[in-house]
C-alpha positions in Angstrom: 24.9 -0.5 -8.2 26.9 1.9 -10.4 29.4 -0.8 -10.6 27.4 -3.0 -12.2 27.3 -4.1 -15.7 23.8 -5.1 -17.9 24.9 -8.5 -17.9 25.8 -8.5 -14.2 22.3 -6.9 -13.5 20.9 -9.4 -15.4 22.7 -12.6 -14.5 21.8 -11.2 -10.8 18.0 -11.1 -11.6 17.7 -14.5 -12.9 19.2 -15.5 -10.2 16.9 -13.9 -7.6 14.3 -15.1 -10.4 15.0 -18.6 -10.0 15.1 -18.6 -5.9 11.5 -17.2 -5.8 10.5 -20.7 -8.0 10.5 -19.7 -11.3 10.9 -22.1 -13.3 14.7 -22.1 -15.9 12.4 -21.4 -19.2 10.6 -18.4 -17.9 13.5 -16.9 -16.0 15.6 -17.1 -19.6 12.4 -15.1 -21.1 12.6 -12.8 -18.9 16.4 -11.9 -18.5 16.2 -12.1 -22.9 13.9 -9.2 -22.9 15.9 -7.5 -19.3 18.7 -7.7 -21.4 17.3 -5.9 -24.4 15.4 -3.2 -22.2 19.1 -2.3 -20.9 20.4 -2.3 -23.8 18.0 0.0 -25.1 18.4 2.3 -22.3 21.7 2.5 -22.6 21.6 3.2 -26.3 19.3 6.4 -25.3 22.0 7.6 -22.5 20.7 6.1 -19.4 23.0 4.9 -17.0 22.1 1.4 -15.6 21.5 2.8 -12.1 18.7 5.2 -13.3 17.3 2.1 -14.9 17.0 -0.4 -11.6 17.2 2.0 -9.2 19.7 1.4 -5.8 17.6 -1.9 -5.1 18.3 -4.7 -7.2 15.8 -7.2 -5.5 12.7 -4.9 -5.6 13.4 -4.2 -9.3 13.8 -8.0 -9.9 10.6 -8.3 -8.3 9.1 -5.7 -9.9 10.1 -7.0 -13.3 8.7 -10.0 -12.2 5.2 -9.0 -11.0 4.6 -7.4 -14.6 5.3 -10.9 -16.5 2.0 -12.8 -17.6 1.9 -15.7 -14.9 5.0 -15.2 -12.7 5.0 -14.9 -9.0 7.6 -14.7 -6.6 8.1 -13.9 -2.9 8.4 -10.3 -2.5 9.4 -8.4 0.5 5.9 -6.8 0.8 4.8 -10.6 1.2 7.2 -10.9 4.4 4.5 -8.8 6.6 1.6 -10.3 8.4 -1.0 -11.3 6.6 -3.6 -10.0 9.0 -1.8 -6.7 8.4 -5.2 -5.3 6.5 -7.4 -6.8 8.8 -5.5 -4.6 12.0 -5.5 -1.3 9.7 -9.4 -1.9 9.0 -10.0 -2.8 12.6 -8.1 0.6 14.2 -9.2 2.7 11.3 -13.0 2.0 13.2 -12.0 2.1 16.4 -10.9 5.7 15.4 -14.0 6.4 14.0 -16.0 5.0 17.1 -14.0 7.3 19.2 -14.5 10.6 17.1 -18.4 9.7 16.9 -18.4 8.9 20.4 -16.4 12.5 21.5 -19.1 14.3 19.5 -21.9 12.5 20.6 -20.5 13.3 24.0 -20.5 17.3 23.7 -24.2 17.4 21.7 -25.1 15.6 24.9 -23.7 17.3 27.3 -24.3 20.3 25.6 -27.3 19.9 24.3 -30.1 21.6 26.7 -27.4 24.7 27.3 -29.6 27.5 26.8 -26.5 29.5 25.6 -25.8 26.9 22.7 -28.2 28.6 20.5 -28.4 28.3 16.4 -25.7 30.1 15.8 -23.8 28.8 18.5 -23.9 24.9 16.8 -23.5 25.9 13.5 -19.9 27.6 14.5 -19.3 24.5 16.3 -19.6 22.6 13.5 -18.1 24.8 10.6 -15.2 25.0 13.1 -14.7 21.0 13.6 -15.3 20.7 10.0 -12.2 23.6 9.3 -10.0 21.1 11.7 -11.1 17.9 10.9 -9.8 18.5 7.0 -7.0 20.8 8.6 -6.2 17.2 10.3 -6.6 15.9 6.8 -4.1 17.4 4.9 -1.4 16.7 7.8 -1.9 12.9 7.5 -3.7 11.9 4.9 -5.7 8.5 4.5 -8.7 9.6 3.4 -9.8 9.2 7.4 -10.2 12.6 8.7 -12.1 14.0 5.5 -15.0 12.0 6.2 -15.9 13.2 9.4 -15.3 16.7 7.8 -17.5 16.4 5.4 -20.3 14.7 8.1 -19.1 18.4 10.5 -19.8 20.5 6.9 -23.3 18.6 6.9 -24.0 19.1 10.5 -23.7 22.9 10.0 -25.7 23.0 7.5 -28.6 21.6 9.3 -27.7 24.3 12.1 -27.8 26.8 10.2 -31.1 26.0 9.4 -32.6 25.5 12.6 -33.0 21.6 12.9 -32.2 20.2 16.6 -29.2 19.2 17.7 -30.4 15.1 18.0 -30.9 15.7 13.8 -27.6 17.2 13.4 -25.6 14.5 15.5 -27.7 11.6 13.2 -26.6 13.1 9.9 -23.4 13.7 11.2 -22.7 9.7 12.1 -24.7 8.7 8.5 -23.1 11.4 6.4 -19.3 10.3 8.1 -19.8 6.8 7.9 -21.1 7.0 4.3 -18.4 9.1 3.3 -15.7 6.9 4.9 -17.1 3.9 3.0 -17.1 5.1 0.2 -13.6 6.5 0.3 -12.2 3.1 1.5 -13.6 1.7 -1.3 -11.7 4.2 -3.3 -8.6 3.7 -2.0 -8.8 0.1 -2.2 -9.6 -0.1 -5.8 -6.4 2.2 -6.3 -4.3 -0.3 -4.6 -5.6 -2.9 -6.6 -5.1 -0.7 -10.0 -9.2 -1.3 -10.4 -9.7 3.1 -11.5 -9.6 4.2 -14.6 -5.9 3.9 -16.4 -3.7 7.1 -16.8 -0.2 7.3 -18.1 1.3 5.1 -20.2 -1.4 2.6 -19.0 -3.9 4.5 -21.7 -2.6 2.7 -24.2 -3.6 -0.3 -22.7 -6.6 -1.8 -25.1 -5.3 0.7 -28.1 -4.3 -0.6 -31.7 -1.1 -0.8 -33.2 0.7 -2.1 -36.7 3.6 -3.8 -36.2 7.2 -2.0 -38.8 9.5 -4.6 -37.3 8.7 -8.4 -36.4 7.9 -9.0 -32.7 9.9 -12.1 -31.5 10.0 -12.4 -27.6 12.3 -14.5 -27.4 15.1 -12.4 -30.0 14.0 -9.1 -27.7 12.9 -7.6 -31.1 10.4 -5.4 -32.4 8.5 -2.2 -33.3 5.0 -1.2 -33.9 3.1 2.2 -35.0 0.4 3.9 -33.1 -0.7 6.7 -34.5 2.1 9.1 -35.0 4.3 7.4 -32.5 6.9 4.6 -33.0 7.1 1.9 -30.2 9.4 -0.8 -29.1 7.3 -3.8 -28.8 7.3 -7.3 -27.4 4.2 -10.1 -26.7 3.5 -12.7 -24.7 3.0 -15.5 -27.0 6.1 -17.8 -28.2 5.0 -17.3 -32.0 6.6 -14.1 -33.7 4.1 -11.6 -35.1 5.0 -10.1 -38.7 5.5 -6.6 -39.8 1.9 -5.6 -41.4 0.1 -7.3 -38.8 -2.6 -4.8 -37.1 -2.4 -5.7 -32.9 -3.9 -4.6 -29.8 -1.9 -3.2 -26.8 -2.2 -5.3 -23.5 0.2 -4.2 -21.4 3.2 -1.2 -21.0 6.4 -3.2 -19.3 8.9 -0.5 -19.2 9.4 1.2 -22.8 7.8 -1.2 -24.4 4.4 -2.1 -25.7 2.8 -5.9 -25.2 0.5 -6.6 -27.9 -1.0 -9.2 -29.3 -2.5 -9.8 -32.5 -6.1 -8.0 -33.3 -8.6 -10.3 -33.4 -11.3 -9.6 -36.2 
């Protein structure tokens, strides 16, 4: 990759570009404003390597995916699509199996005169102290449920309720918990959370100092006290003086579009 020139990385991306079925007009857009954003980069001291990274194709992609309308085969696409469908279907098998292992002991354990008050509540603080132990080994967001459900279940010890009560409001509180985590997770994969980073800007106002024109890779707005490079989606140019809205962050640069009033 260090060998390889903007235009090179450029003429390569269009290239993948037009493969994955974009059409010739788009795929011109695109390398026009590649080409500028490397050129920019370069201008700041960047080498062309820290730019793309070691893989060409995922950063063509990449590029891709952030361009109003344009999709193209990516290598993520390549796996199975009932890929989500296994994960959710092991990911409750997993949870069937710690419910049913617990279930087990407060069963089995359950009219041991020895396993007083006290006894349980240890019992679960100290599968509660494992379970998020487990946690922070793998990660997932699948152990911390059941820790939190364990936490619950000691509570309830602790304060004298039977063991048939703390086994219930350990399956509700678990279950609840893991829910509500996966639903969590999944709007973070989806990029559904609220925006941090550069994404802030997103929705923000600008004015533009220097005509945006897509298609000449040119342009610069103000926000606030900070000075942007800036380009839009639409094939008209937008003149200096003109107040916009921020849509998008591709790279360095801001999308906007004109404010409407």
């Amino acid at each position: 990759m260090t060998d390889l020139t903007s235009d090179q990385v450029v003429d390569r991306c269009r290239t993948h570009w037009l493969s994955s079925g974009v059409d010739s007009n788009t795929a011109s857009d695109m390398a026009i404003e590649l080409r500028s954003h490397l050129q920019d980069a370069l201008a700041e001291g960047k080498s062309i390597e820290s730019v793309v990274g070691s893989d060409l194709q995922s950063f063509a992609e990449e590029w891709a995916s952030a361009y109003p309308g344009v999709t193209v085969a990516t290598k993520a696409s390549a796996s199975p699509a009932s890929e989500p469908k296994s994960v959710n279907l092991w990911l409750w098998v997993g949870s069937l199996g710690i419910m049913a292992a617990v279930g087990a002991i407060a069963l089995l354990a359950g009219d041991d005169p020895e396993m007083d008050t006290a006894t349980w509540a240890t019992v679960w603080i100290v599968a509660a102290g494992l379970l998020a132990a487990g946690e922070l080994m793998t990660a997932g967001f699948f152990l911390l449920p059941f820790a939190v459900g364990a936490g619950a279940a000691g509570v309830l010890a602790l304060a004298g309720v039977g063991v048939a009560a703390q086994f219930i409001v350990f399956v509700v509180v678990s279950i609840a918990f893991l829910v509500l985590l996966q639903r969590f997770a999944r709007k973070d994969m989806h990029g559904e959370l609220v925006a941090v980073g550069s994404a802030r800007y997103v929705g923000a106002h600008a004015m533009v100092i220097k005509t945006v024109d897509r298609r000449m890779g040119s342009g610069r707005v103000k926000m606030g006290m900070e000075d942007w490079r800036a380009t839009t989606n639409r094939d008209e140019t937008i003149p200096a003086g003109t107040e916009v809205t921020v849509v998008e962050v591709r790279g360095t640069r801001l999308v906007v579009e004109p404010s409407k009033n």
